[in-house]
PAMI-814442 format. One record per residue: z, x, y of N, C-alpha, C in turn; residue number from 1; residue in three letters. Coordinates in nm, 3 decimals. Last residue first. Layout:
BEGIN
n.c3|n.c1|n.c2|ca.c3|ca.c1|ca.c2|c.c3|c.c1|c.c2|resi|resn
Z|X|Y|Z|X|Y|Z|X|Y|NUM|ALA
...
This chain:
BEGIN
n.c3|n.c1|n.c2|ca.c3|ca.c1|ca.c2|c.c3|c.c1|c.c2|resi|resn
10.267|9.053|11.365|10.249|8.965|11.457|10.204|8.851|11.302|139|UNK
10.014|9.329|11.376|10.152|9.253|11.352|10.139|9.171|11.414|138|UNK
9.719|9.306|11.136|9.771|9.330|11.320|9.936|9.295|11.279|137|UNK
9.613|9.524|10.858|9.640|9.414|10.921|9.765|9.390|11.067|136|UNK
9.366|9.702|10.672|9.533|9.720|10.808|9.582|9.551|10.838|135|UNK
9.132|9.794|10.672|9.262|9.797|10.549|9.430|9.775|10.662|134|UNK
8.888|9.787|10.767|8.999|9.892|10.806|9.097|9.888|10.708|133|UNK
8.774|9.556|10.655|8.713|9.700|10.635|8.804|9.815|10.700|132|UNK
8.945|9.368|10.653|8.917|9.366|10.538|8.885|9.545|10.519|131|UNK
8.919|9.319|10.962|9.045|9.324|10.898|9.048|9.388|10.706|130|UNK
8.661|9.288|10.970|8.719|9.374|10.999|8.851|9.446|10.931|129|UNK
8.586|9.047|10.846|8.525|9.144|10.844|8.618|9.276|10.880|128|UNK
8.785|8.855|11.060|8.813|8.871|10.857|8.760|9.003|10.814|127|UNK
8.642|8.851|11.223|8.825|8.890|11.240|8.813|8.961|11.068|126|UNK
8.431|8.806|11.113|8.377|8.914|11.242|8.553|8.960|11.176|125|UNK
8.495|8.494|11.097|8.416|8.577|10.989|8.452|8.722|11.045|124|UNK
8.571|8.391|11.296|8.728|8.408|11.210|8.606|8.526|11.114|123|UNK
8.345|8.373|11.480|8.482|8.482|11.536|8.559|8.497|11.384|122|UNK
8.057|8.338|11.316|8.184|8.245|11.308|8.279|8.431|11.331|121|UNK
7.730|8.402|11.466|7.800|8.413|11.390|7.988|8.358|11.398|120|UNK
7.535|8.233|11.640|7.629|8.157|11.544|7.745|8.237|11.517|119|UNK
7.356|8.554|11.631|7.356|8.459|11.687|7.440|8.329|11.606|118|UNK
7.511|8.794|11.401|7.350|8.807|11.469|7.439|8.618|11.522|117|UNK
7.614|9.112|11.283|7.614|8.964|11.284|7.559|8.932|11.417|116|UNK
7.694|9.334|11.043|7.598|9.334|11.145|7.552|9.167|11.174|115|UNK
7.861|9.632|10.975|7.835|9.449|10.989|7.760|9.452|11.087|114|UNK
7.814|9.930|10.944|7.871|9.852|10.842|7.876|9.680|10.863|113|UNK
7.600|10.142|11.023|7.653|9.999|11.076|7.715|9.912|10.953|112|UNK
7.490|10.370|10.895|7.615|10.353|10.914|7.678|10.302|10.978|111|UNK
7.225|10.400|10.840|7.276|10.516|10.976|7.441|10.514|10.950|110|UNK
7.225|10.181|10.643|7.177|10.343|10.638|7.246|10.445|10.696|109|UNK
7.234|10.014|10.895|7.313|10.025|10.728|7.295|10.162|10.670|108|UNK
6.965|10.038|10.958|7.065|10.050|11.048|7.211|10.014|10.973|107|UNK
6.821|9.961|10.754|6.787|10.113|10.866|6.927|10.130|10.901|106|UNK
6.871|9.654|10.697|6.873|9.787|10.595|6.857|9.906|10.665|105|UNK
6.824|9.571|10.989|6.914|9.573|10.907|6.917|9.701|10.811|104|UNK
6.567|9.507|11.032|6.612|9.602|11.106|6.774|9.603|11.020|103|UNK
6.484|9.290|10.941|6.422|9.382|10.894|6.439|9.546|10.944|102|UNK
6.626|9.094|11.142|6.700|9.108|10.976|6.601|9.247|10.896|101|UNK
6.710|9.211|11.421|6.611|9.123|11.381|6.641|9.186|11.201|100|UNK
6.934|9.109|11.637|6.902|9.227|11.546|6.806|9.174|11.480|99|UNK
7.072|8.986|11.902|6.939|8.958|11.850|6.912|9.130|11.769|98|UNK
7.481|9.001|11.813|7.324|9.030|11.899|7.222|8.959|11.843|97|UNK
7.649|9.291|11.711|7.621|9.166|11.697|7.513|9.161|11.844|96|UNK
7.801|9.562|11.446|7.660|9.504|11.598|7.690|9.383|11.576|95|UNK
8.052|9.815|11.386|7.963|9.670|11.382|7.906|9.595|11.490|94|UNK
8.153|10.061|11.231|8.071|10.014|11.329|8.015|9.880|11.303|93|UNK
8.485|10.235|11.228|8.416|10.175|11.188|8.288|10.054|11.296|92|UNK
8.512|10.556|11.187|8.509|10.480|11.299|8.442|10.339|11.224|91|UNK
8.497|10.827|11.042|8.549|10.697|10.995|8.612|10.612|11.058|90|UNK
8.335|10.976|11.222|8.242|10.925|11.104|8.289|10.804|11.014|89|UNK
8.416|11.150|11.405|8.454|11.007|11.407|8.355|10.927|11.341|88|UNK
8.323|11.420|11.499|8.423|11.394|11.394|8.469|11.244|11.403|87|UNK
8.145|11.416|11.702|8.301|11.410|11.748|8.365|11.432|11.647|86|UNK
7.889|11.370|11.582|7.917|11.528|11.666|8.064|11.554|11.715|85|UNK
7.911|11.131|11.516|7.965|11.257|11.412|7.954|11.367|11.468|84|UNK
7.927|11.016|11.770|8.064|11.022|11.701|8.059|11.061|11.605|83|UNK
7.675|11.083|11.825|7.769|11.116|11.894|7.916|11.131|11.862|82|UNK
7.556|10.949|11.629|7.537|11.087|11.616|7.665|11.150|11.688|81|UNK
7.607|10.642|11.714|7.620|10.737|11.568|7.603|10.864|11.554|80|UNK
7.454|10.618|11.972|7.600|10.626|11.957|7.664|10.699|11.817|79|UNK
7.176|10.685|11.861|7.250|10.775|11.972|7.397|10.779|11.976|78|UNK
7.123|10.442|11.729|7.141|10.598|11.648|7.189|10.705|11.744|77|UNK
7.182|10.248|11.898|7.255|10.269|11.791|7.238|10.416|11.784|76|UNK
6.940|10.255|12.096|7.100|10.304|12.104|7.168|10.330|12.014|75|UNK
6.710|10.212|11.936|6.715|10.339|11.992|6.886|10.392|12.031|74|UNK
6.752|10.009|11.805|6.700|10.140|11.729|6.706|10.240|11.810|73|UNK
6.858|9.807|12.029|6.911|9.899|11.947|6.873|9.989|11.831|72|UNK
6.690|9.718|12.198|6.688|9.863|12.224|6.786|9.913|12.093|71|UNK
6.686|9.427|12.231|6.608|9.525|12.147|6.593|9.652|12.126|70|UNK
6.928|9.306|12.415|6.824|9.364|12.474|6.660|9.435|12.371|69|UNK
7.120|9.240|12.303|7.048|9.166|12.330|6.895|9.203|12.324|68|UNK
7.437|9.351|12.157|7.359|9.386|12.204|7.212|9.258|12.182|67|UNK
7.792|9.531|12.085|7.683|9.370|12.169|7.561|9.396|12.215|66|UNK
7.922|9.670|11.898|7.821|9.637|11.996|7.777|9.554|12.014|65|UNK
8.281|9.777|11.858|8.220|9.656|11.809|8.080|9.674|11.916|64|UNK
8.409|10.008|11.639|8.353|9.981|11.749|8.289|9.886|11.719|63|UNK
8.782|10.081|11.527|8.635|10.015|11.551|8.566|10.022|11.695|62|UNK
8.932|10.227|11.595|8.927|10.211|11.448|8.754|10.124|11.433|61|UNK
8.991|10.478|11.824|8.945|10.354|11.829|8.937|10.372|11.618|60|UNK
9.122|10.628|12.095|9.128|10.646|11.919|9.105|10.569|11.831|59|UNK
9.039|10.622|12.330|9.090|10.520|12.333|9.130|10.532|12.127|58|UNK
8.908|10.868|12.380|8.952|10.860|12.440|9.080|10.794|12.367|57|UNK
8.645|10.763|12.213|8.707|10.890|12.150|8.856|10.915|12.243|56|UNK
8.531|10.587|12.303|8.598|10.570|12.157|8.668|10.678|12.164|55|UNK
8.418|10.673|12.542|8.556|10.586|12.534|8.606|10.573|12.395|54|UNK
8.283|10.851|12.446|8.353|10.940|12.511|8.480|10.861|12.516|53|UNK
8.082|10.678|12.315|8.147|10.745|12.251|8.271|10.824|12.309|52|UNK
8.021|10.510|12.570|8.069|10.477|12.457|8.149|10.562|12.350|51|UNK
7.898|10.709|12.713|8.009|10.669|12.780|8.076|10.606|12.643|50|UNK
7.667|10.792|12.556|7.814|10.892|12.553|7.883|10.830|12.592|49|UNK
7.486|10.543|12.570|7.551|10.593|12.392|7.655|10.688|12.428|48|UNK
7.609|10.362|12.864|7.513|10.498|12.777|7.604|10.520|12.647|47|UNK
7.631|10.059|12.966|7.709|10.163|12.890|7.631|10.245|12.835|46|UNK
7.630|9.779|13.040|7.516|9.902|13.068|7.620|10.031|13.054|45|UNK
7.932|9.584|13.063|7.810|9.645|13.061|7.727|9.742|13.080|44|UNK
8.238|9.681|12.947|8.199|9.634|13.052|8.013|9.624|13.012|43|UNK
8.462|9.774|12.739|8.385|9.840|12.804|8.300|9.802|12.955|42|UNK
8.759|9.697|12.664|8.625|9.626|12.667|8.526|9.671|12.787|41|UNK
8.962|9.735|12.365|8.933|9.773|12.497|8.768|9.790|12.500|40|UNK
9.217|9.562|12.221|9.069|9.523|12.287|9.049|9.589|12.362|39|UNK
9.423|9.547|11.927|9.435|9.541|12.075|9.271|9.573|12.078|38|UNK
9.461|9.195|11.746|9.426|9.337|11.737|9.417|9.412|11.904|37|UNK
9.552|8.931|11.724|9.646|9.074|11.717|9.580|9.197|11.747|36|UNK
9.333|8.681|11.718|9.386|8.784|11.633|9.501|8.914|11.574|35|UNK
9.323|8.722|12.022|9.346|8.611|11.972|9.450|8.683|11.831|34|UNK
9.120|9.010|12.000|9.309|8.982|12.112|9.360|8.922|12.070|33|UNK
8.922|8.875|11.896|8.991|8.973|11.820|9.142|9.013|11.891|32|UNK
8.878|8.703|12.108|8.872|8.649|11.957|8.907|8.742|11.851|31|UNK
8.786|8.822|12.304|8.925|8.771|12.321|8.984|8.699|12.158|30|UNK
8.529|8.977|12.176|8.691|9.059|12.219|8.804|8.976|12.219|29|UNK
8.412|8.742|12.158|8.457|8.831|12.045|8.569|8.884|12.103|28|UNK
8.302|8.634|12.433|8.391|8.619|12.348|8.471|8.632|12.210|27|UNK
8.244|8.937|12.529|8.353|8.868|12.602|8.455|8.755|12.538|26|UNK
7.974|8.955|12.396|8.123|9.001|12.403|8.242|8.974|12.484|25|UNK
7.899|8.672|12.496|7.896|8.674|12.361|8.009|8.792|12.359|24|UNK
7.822|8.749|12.800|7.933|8.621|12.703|7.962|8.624|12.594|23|UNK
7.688|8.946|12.898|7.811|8.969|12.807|7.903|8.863|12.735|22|UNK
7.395|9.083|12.978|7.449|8.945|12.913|7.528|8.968|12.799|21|UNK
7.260|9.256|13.025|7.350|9.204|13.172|7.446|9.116|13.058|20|UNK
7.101|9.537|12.919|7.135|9.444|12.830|7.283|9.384|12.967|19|UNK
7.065|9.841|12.905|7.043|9.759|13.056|7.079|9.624|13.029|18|UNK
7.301|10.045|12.660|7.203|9.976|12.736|7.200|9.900|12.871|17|UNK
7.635|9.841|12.498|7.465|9.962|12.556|7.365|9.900|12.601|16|UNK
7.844|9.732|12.543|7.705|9.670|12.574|7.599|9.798|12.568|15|UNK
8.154|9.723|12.305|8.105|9.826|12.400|7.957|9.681|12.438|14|UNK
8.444|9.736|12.225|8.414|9.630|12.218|8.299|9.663|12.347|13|UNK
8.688|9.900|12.000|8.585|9.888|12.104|8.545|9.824|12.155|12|UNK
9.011|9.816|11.875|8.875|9.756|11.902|8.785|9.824|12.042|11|UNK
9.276|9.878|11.642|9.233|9.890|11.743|9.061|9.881|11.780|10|UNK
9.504|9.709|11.470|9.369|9.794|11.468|9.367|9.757|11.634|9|UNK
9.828|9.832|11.440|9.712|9.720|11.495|9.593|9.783|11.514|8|UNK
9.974|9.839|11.113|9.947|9.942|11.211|9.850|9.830|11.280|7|UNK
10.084|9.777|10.841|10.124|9.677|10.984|10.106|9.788|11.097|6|UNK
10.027|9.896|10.687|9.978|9.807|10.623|9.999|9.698|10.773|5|UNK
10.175|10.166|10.748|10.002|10.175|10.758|9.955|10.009|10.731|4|UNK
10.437|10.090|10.947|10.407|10.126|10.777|10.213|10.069|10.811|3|UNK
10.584|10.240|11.220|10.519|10.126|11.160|10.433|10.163|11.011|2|UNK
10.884|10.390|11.272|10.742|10.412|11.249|10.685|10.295|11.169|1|UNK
């Protein structure tokens, strides 16, 4: 049995929404694979349940969103309800995307714990994580 300090986190890595444009997750995910951590990568145009139904499936430690489109006041809080209607409140959540910084504090609130926006640096996002689960990948 692997000791909690060498357990591999495990990664969502979801698009809500009509939002086509996945390069950016595409390259996080392989940048958290890179990392050790394992990656399961939803695909695009994902409804707030398909998301949650795959977190909940896949026993996820994180969920990571990609998102472009501006809809996330509206997706976010759909995916967040869903996974406290699941009991998965200590899921951990982080956006990346066009979030606009006055949208931040709201969406911190709801219980987006990172929230990284255009540039942001893969080792930052790895680090972020790694820090907020308490785990680190083997390997």
């Amino acid at each position: 049995m692997m000791a909690e300090a060498e357990r591999i986190i495990r990664v969502l890595v979801a698009k809500p929404g009509l939002d086509g444009h996945d390069r950016g997750a595409k390259v996080i995910a392989r940048a958290l694979r890179d990392a050790g951590m394992e990656v399961v990568y939803t695909g695009i145009r994902q409804t707030p349940r398909m998301i949650v139904e795959t977190a909940l499936q896949e026993d996820v430690d994180v969920i990571g969103l990609s998102i472009l489109s501006g809809a996330h006041m509206e997706l976010f809080p759909e995916i967040i309800l869903g996974l406290r209607e699941n009991g998965m409140e200590d899921v951990l959540l982080v956006a990346g995307g066009i979030i606009p910084l006055e949208d931040h504090p709201e969406l911190q609130e709801m219980g987006m714990r990172g929230i990284f926006g255009p540039g942001a640096s893969t080792q930052d996002i790895v680090s972020f994580i790694r820090e907020s689960v308490g785990a680190r990948p083997v390997g």
